[in-house]
FIVONU-383116 format. One line per field, with one value per atom (N, C-alpha, C, O): residue number from 1; residue in one letter; atom name; x negated, z negated, y. Coordinates in nm, 2 decimals. Each point is the difference from the previous one (the first is absolute). Layout:
! FIVONU-383116
n = NUM_...
res = a_...
atom = CA_...
u = X_...
w = Z_...
v = Y_...
! end
This chain:
! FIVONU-383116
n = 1_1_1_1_2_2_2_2_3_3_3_3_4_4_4_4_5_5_5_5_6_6_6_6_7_7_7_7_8_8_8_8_9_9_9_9_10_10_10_10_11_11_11_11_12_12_12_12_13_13_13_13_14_14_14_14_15_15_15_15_16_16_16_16_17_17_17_17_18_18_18_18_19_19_19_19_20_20_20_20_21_21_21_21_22_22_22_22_23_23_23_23_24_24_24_24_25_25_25_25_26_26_26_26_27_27_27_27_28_28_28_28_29_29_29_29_30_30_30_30_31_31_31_31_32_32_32_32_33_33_33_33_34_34_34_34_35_35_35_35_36_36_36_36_37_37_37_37_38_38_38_38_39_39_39_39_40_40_40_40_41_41_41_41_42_42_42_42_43_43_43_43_44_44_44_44_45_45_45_45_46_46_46_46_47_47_47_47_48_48_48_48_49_49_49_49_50_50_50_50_51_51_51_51_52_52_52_52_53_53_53_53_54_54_54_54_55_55_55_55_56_56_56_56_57_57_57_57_58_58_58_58_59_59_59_59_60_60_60_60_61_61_61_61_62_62_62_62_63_63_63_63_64_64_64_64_65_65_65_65_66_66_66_66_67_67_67_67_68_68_68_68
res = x_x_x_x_x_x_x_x_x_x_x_x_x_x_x_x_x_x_x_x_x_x_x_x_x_x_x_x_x_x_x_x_x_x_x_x_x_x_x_x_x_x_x_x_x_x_x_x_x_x_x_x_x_x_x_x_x_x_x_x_x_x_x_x_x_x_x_x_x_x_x_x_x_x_x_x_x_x_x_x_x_x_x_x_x_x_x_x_x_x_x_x_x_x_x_x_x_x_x_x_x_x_x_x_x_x_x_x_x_x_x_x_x_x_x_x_x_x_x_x_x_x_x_x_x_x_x_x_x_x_x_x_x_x_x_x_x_x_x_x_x_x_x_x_x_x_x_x_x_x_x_x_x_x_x_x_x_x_x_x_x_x_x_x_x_x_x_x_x_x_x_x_x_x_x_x_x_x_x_x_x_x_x_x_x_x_x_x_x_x_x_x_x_x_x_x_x_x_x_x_x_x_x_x_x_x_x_x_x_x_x_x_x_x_x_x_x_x_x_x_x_x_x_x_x_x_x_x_x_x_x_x_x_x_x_x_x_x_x_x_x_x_x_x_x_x_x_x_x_x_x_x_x_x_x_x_x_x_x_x_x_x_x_x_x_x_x_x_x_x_x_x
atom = N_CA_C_O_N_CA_C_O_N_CA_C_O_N_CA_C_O_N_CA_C_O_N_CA_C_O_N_CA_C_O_N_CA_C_O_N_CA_C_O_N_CA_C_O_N_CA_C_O_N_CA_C_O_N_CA_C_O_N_CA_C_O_N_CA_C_O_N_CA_C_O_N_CA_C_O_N_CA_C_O_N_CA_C_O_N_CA_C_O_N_CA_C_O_N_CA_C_O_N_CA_C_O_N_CA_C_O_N_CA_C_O_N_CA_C_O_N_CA_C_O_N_CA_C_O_N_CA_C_O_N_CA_C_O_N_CA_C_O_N_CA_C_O_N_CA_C_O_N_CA_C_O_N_CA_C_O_N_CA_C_O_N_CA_C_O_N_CA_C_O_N_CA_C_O_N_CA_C_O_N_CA_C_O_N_CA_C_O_N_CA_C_O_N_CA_C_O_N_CA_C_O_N_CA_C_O_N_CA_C_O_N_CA_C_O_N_CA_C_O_N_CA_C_O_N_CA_C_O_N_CA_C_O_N_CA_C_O_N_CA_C_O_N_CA_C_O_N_CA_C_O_N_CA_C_O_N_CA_C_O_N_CA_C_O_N_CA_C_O_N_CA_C_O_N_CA_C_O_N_CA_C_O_N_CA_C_O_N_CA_C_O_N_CA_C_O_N_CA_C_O_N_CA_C_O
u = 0.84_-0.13_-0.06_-0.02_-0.02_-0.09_-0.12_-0.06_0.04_-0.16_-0.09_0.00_-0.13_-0.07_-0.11_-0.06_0.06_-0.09_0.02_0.12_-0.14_0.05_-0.12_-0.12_0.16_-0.13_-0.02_0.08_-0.22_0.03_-0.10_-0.10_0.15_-0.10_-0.05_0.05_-0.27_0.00_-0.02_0.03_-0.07_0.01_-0.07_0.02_-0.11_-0.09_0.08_-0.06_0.18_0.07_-0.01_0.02_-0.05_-0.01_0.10_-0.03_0.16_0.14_-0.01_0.05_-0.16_0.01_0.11_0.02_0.06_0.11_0.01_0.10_-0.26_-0.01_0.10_0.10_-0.14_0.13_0.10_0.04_0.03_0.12_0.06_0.12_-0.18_-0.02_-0.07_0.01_-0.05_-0.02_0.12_0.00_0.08_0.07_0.15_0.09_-0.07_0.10_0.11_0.09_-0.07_0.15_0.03_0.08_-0.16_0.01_-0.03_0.06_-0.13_-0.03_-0.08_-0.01_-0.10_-0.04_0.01_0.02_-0.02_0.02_-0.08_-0.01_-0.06_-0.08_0.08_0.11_-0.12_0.06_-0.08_-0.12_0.22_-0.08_-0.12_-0.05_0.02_-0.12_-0.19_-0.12_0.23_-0.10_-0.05_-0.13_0.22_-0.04_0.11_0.12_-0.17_0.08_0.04_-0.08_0.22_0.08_0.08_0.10_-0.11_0.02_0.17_0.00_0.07_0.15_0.03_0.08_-0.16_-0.02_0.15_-0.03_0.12_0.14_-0.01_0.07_-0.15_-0.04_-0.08_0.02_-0.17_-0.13_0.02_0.07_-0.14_0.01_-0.20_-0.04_-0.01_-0.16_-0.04_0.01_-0.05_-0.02_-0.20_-0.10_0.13_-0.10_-0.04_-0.11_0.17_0.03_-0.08_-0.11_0.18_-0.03_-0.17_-0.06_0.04_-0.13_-0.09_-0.10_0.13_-0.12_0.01_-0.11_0.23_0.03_-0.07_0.00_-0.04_-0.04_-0.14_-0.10_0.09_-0.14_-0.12_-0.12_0.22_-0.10_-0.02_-0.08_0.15_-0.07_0.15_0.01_0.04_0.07_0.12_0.08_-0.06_0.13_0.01_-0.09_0.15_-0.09_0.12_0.07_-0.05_0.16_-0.11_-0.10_0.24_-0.08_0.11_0.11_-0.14_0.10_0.16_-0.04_0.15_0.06_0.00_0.08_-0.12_-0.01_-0.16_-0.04_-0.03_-0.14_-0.07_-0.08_0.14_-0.08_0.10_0.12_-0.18_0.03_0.14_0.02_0.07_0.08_-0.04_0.07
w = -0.59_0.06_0.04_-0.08_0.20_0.04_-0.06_-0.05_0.06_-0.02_0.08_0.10_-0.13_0.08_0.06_0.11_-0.20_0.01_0.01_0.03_-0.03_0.05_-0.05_-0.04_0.05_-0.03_0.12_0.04_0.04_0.15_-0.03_-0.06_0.09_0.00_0.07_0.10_-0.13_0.18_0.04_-0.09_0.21_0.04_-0.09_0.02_-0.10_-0.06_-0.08_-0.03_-0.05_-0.08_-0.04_0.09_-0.24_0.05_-0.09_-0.04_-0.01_-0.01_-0.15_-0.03_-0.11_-0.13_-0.10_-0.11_0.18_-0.09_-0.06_0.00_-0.08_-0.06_0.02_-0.07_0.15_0.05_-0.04_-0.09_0.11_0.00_-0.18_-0.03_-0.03_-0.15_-0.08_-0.12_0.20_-0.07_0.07_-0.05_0.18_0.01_-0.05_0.05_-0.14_-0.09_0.08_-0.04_0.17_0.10_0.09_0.09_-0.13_0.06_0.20_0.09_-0.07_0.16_0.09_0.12_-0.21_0.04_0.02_-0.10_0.22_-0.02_0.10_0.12_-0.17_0.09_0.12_-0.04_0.09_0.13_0.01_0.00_0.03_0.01_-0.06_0.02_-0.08_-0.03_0.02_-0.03_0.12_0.12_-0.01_0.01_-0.05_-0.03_-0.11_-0.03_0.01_-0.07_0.09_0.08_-0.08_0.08_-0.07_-0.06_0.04_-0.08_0.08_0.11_-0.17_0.01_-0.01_-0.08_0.17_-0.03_-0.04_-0.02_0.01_-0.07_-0.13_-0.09_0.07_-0.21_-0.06_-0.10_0.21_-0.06_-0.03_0.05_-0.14_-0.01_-0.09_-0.06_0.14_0.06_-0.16_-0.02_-0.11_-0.05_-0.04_-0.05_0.13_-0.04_-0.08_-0.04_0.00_-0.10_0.11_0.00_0.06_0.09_0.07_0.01_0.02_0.03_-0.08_0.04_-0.19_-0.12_0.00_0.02_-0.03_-0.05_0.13_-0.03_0.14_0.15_0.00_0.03_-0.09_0.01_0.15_0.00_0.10_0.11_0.04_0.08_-0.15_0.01_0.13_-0.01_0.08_0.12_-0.01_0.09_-0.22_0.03_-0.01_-0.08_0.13_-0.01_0.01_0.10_-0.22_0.01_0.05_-0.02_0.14_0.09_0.05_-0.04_0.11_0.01_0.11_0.08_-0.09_0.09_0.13_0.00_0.09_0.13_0.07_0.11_-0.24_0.03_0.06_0.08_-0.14_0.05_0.10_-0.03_0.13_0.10_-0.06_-0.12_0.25_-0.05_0.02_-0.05
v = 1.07_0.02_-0.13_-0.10_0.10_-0.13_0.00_0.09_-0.25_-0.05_0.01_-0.08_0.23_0.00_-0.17_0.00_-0.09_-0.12_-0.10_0.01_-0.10_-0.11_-0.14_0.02_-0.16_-0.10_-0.07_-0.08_0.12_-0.08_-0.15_0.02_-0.13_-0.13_-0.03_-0.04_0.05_-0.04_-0.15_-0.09_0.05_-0.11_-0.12_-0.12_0.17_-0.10_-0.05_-0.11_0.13_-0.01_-0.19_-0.07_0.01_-0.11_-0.05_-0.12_0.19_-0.08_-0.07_-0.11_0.22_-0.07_0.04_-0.06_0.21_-0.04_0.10_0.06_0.01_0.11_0.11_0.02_0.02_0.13_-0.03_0.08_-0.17_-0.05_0.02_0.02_-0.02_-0.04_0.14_0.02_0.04_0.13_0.17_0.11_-0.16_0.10_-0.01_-0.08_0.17_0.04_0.00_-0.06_0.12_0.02_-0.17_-0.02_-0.05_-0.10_0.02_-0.07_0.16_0.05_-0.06_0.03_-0.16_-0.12_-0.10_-0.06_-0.03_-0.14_-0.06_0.05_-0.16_-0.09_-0.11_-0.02_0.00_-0.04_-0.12_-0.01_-0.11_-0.15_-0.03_-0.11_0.17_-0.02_0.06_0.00_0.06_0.08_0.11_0.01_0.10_0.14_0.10_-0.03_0.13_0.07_0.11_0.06_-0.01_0.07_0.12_-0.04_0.21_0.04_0.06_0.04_-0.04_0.07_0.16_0.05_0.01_0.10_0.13_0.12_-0.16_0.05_-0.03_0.05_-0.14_-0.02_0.09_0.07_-0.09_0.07_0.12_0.08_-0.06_0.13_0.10_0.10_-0.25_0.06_0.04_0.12_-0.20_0.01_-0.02_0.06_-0.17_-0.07_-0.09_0.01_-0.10_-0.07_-0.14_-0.06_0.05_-0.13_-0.07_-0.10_0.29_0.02_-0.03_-0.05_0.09_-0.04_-0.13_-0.06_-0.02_-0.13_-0.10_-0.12_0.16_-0.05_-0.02_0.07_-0.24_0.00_-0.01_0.02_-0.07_0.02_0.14_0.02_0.11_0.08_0.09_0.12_-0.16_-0.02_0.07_0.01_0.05_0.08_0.15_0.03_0.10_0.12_0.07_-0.02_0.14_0.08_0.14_0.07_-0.07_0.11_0.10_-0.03_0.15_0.06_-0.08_-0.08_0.10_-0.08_-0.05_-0.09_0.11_-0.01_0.01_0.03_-0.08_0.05_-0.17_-0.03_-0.01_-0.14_-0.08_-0.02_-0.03_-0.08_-0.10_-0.05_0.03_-0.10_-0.12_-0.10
! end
């Protein structure tokens, strides 16, 4: 059965790590320093990342619902 959800990052994203450090499949990784980028073949739209997201910026939504 697929994962209806998914964790999308939006642009404000400001690269502290959190995510990275609270998702269990390892489906996160921060990129140069810059932003967080989710692997969406890991996720599996828990939400975990979203709580742990202090600017507020990460949001598990249905798959294909938010902009690429």
């Amino acid at each position: 059965m697929a994962t209806k959800k998914a964790a999308y990052v939006g642009k404000d994203c400001v690269a502290c790590g959190n995510c990275v450090k609270y998702c269990r499949l390892s489906a996160i990784t921060v990129h140069k320093g810059l932003y967080a980028a989710v692997d969406y073949s890991k996720c599996v739209g828990c939400g975990k990342c979203a709580e742990a997201c202090p600017a507020g910026v990460i949001k598990c939504e249905e798959r294909g619902s938010m902009p690429a």
